[in-house]
N, C-alpha and C positions, 0 to 999 in steps of 0.2 A: 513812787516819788521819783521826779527825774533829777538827778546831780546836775550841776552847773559844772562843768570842766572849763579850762582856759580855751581845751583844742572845740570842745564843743561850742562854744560863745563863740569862736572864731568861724566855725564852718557854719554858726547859723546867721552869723555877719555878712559872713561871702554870699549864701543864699537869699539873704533878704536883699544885697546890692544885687544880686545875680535879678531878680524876681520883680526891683523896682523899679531896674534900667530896662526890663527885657522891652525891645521897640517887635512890633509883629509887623510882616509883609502881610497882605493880602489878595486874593485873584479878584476875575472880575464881577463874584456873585458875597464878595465880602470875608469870605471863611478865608482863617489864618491858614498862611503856606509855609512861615520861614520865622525865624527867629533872628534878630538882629542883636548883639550888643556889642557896647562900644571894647575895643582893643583892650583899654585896660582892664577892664572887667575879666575878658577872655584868658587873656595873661592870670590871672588871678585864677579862674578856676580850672588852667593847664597844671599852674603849680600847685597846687591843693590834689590835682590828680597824679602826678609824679610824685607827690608826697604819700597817698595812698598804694601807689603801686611799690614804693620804696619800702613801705613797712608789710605788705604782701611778703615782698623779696624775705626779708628779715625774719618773720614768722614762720615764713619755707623753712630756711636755712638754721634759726634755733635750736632746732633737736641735735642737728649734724653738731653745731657750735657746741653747746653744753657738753656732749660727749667730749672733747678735747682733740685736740691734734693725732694722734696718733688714732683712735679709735675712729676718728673722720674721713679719715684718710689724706689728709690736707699732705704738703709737700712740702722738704726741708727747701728753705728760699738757696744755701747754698747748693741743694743739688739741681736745681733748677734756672740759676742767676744766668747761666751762661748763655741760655738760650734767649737772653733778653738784650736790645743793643739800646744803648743812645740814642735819641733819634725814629725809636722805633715809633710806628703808629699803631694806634687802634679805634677799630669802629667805635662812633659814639650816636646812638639813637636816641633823639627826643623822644617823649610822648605824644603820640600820634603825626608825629613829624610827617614821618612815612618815607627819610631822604636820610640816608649814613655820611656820615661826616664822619671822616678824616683827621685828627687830631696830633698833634707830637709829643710825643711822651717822653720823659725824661727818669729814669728809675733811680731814685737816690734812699742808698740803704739808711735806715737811722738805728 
């Protein structure tokens, strides 16, 4: 029996837009060469792929997390703060971008 989930009804939404809009190229004996869809489409199935590679990450990192701070290894943020400035930057890579962007980063403790 298969469940209906929110996130599933959603990725089978994206898929059916992905699969209704798909426009095909062809050469000049007819057979498809390329897949065409429109930007928003595209956009839509970037995000649903940063959204799967985000909970990749997440699943990684789990065991580490549930162990706790100390047993992880993780870093007190005061003995680390110092090395961080105002202003500082950090790489930030899309998915499949392929191009690192530059960012400004502001570090505000709460």
């Amino acid at each position: 029996m298969t469940v209906l989930t929110p996130e599933s009804t959603k990725v089978s939404k994206l898929f059916n837009e992905v699969f209704s809009s798909a426009r095909y190229l062809v050469d000049a004996k007819g057979g498809k060469t390329d897949v065409v869809l429109s930007l928003s489409v595209w956009k839509k199935v970037l995000a649903w792929l940063e959204d799967l590679a985000d909970r990749s990450v997440v699943q990684e990192w789990l065991p580490r997390l549930q162990a706790g701070p100390a047993a992880s290894g993780a870093l007190r943020w005061d003995d680390v703060s110092a090395e961080w400035e105002d202003g500082a930057t950090v790489c930030v890579n899309g998915f499949g971008s392929g191009v690192c962007e530059s960012v400004p980063l502001t570090i505000t403790r709460i």
